[in-house]
N, C-alpha and C positions, 0 to 999 in steps of 0.2 A: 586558551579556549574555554568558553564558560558553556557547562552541561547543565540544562535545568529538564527536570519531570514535569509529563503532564500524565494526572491521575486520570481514573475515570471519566471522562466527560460526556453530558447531555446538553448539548446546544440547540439553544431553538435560533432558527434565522440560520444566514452565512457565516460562515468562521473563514477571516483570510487570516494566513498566519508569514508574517516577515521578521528579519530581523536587523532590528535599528542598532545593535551595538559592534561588538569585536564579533569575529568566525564563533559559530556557537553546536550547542546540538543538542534536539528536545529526543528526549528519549520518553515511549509511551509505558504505561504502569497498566494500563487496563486499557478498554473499552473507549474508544472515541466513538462517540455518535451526532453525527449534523445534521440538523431538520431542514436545514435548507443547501447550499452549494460551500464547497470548499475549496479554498484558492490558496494557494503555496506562490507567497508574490514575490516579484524579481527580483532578489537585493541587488546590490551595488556589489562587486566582487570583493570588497573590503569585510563585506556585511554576512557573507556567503555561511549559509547554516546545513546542519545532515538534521533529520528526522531516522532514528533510531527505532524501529518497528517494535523491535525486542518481545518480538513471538505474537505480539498483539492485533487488533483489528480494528480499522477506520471503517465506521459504516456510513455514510452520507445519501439523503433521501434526495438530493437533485446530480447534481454533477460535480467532477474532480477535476481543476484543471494542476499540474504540476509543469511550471517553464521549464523550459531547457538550458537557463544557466546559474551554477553557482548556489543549486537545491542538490543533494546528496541525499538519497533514500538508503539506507545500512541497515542490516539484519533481517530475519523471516519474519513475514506476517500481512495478514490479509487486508488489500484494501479495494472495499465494495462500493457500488453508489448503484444505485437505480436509475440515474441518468447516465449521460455521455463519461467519456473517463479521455484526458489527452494527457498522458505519462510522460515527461520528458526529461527526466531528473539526469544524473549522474549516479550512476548505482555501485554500490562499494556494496556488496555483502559478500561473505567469506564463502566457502566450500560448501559447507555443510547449512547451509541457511536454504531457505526456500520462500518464492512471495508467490501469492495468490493477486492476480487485478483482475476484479469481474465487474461488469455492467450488464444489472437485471434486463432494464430494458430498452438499453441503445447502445452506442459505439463502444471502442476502448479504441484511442490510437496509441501504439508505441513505440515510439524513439528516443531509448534512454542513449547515453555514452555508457560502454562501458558492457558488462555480460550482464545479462539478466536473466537469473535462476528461478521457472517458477512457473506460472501454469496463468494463463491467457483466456478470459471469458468474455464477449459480448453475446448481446440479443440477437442485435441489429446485425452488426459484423464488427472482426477483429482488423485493423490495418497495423503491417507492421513495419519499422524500417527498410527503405530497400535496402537489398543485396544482405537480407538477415536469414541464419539457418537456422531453423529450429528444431531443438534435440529433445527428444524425452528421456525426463529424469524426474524419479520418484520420488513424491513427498514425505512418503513412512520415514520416519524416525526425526524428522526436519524441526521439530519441534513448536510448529504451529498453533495458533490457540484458532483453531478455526470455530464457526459458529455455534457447532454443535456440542464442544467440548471435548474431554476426554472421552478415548474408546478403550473401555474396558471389558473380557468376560464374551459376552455371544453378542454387545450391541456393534452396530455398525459402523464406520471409520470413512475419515474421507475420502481414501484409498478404496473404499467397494461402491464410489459411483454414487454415493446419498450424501446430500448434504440437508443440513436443516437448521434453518435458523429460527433459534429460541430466544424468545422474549420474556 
């Protein structure tokens, strides 16, 4: 299986991301930023890849679509968009992981396989699998890089309800 990083990124336009070779997995190093839509495209089940969060955050200014086959989302970490969000990966993350999916200002639908550990945000509305229960379970300690950074001292944490994204 071949692991490649993707560092920091500012993308202007769409970023669709597939993979044309053997089973793989992009594991993120920082900060993805997409100026336009983001697409997680269908492989061929020969081709099937994970997207490794690794504490990091996808921020995308239009919409996320992720299909529902043969895409693997592993490890904590935030993935935002301003527009619509339809999640439908395979989710492999351990115990102690935790994801954030929020849409500023429309949908998130979700129907992954598999548990999905992590905290659920639309504008518009959330739609979730049928016949799914959902449990609350704290993100403190989860190791998140959420937007605002570390919470150190008297500032505040994403855990007391404020979140803020700094640019």
């Amino acid at each position: 299986m071949n692991t490649n990083t993707i560092r920091p990124c500012n993308r202007p336009g769409n970023l669709s991301i597939d993979n044309t070779g053997a089973p793989g997995t992009l594991v993120l190093e920082d900060t993805v930023y997409v100026h336009g839509d983001l697409l997680f495209d269908q492989p061929a089940s020969v081709h099937n890849y994970t997207i490794d969060l690794n504490g990091q955050t996808i921020f995308v200014e239009g919409a996320i679509m992720v299909k529902p086959q043969n895409i693997r989302i592993s490890g904590s970490g935030c993935i935002i968009a301003a527009g619509d969000i339809l999640f439908q990966p395979t989710i492999a993350i351990g115990e102690d992981d935790f994801m954030l999916v929020m849409s500023i200002t429309g949908t998130v639908e979700l129907k992954p396989k598999g548990t999905f550990t992590g905290c659920i945000v639309g504008a518009e509305s959330v739609i979730v699998s049928p016949h799914t229960t959902p449990d609350w379970i704290s993100p403190a300690g989860k190791g998140i890089n959420f937007p605002m950074g570390e919470s150190e001292g008297n500032e505040q944490s994403a855990t007391d309800g404020v979140c803020n994204i700094e640019s």
